[in-house]
C-alpha positions as CSV (number, residue, x, y, z in Angstrom):
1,X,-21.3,6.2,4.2
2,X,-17.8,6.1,4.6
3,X,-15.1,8.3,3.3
4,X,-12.1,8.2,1.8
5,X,-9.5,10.6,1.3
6,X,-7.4,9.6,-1.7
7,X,-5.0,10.0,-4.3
8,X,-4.5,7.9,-7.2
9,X,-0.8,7.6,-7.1
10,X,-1.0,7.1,-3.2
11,X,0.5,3.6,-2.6
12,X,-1.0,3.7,1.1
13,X,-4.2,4.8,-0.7
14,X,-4.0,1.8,-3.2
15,X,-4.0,-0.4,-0.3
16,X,-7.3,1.0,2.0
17,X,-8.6,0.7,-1.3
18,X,-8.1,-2.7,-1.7
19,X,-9.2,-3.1,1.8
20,X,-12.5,-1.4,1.2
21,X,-13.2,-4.0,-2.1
22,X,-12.2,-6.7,-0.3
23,X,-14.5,-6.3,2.4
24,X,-17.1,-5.3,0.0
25,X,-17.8,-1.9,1.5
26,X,-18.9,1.1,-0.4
27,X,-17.1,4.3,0.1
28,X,-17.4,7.9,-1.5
29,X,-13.7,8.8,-2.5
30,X,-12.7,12.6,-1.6
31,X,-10.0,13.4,-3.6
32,X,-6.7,15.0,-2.4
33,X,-4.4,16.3,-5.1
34,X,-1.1,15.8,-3.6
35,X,1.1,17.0,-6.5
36,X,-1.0,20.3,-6.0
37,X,-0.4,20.3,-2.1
38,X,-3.8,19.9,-1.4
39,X,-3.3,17.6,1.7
40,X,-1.1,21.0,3.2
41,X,-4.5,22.9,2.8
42,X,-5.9,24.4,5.9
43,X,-9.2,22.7,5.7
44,X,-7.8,19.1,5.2
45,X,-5.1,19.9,8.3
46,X,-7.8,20.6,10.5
47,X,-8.9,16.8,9.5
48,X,-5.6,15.5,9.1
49,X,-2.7,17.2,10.8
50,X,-0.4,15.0,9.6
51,X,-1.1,16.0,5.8
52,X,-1.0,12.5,4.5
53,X,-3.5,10.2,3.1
54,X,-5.3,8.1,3.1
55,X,-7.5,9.1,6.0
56,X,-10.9,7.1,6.6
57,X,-14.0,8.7,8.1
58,X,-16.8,6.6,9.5
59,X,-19.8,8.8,10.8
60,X,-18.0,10.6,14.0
61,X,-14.7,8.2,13.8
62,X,-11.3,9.2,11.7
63,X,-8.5,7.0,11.1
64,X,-5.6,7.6,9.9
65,X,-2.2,5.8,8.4
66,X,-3.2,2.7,6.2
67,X,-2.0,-0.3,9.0
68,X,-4.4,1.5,11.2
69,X,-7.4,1.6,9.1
70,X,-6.8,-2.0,7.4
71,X,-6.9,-3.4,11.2
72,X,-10.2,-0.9,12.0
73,X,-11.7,-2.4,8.9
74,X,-11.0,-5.7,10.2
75,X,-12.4,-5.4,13.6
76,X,-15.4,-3.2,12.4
77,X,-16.6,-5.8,9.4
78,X,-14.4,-9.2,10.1
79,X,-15.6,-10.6,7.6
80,X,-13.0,-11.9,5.8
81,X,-10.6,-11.5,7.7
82,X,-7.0,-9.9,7.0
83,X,-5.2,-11.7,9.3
84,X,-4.9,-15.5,10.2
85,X,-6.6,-17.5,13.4
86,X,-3.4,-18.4,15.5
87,X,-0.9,-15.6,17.1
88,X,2.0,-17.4,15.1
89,X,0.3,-16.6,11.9
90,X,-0.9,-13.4,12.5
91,X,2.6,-12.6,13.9
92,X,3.8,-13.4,10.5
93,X,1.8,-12.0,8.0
94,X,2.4,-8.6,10.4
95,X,6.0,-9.1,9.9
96,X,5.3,-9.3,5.7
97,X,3.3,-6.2,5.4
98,X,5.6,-4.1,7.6
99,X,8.8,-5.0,5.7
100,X,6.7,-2.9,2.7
101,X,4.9,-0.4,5.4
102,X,7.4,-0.2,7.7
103,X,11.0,-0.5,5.8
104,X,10.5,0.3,2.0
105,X,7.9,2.6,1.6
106,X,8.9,5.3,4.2
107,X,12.3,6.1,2.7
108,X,10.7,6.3,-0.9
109,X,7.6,8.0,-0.7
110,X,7.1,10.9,-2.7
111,X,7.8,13.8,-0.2
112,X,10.9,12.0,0.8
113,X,12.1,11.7,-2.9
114,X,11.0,15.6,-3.3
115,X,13.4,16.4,-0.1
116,X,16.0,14.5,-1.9
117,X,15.8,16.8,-4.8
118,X,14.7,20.0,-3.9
119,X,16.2,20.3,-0.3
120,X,19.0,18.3,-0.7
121,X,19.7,18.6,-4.5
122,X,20.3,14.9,-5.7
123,X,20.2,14.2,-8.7
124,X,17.4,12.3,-10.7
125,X,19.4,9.5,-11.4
126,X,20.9,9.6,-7.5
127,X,17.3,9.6,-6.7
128,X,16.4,6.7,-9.0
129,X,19.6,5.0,-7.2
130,X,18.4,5.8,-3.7
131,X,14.6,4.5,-5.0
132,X,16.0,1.2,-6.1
133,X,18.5,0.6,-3.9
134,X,15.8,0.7,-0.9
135,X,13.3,-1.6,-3.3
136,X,15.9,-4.2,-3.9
137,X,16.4,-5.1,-0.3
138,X,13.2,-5.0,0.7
139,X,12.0,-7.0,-2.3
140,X,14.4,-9.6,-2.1
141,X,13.8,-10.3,1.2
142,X,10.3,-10.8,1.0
143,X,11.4,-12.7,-2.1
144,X,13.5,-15.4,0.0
145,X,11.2,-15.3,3.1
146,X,8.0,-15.8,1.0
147,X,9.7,-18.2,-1.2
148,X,10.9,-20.4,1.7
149,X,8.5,-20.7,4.0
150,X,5.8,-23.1,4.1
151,X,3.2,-20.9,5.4
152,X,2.8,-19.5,2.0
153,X,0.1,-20.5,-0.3
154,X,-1.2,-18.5,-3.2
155,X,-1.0,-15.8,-1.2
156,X,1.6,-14.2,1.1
157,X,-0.1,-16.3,3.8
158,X,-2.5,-19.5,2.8
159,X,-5.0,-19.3,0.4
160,X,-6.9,-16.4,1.1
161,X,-5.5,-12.4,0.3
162,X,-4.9,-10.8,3.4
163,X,-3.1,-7.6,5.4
164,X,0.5,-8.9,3.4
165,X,-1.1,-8.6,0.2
166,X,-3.0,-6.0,0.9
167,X,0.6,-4.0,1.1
168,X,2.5,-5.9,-1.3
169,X,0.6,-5.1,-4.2
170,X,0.7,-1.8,-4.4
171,X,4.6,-1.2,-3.4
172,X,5.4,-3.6,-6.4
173,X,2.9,-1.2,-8.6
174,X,5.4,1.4,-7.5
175,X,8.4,-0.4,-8.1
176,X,7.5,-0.8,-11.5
177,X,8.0,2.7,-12.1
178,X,11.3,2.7,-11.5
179,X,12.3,-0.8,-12.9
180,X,10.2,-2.0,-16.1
181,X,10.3,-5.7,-14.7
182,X,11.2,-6.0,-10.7
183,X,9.0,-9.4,-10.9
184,X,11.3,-11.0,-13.1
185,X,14.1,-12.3,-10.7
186,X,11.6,-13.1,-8.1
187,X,9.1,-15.9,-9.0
188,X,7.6,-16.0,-5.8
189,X,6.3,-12.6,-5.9
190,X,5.7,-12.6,-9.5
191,X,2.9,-15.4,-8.5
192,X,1.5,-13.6,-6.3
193,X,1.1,-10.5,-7.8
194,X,-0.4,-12.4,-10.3
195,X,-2.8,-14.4,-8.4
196,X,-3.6,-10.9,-6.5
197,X,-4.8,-9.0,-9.8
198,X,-7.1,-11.2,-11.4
199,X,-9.2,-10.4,-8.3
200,X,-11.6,-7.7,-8.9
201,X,-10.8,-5.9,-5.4
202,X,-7.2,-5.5,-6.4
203,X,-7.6,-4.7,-9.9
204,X,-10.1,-2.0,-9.3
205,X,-8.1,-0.5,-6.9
206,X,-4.9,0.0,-9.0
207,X,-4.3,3.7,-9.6
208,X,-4.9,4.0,-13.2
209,X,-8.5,2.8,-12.4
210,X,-9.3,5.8,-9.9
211,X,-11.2,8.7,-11.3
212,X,-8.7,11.3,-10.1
213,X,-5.8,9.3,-12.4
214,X,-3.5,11.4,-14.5
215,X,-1.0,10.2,-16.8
């Protein structure tokens, strides 16, 4: 069976979750508490040195970083697929999920906004400024792109959920954190956030659903 190492509030956990259920493949979850440091333990190191979930195991295989194991997923079970047919359109929906994997959620992870505030002493509300300010640019540009162009459907891309989803989703859970309504101002995403979670994949996979959640 495959393994997942995972922590509720872990946005790049949300989504290999969401990858998982939307391939329809069972997985025992191994919980790592990262508020407790749990991920800096020797015996997950020697598994992950990079500290971070998520981190898949299949049998003698480990994957790490999210992008990596959404695309193993995809080759190992390709049915459905997470990306389109034509190089144009997988080009595309690449470019969608690594404005989230790639621009916003970086710089606003949680041990980035920890060295903000411990190491570096900002504030919480220069924090909350930093957090937001990073969202906004990110989120209105996928706002204009997705709005825009024709290749979107009910999904980022077409009809079907795929890898742009598959990010979006849960960087807009986290955004709602910090901002009561970040869906408000942008339609586009609003729609498909909302066409995402009525699907059980997504919706089981939301943190609050996890049996590690806290409050």
């Amino acid at each position: 069976m495959l393994k997942l190492y995972t922590f509720f509030r872990s946005s790049a956990a949300f989504r290999t979750r969401i990858a998982l259920n939307l391939k329809g493949l069972t997985y025992e979850p191994v919980f790592v508490h990262l508020r407790k440091a749990e991920q800096r333990s020797p015996d997950y190191l020697k598994l992950n040195p990079e500290g971070l979930v998520p981190l898949l195991a299949d049998d003698k295989v480990t994957v790490s970083q999210s992008l990596a194991i959404m695309e193993y997923l995809d080759e190992t079970h390709p049915t459905p697929p997470f990306l389109p047919a034509t190089p144009a359109a997988r080009a595309r929906v690449r470019s969608l999920a690594q404005v989230v994997a790639c621009d916003i959620h970086p710089i606003n992870n949680a041990r980035v906004l920890r060295y903000l505030t411990n190491d570096l002493k900002v504030s919480e509300e220069g924090m909350a400024t930093w957090y937001r300010h990073w969202i906004d640019l990110g989120l209105d540009s996928l706002e204009v792109r997705l709005g825009r162009e024709r290749q979107t459907g009910k999904f980022c891309h077409g009809d079907i959920p795929g890898l742009a989803d598959i990010c979006l989703i849960p960087q807009l859970f986290n955004a709602m954190r910090f901002d009561k309504d970040p869906l408000t101002r942008r339609p586009t995403l609003k729609r498909i956030f909302e066409a995402c979670m009525i699907l059980e994949a997504f919706d089981r996979a939301q943190p609050e659903k996890q049996p590690d959640a806290e409050s």
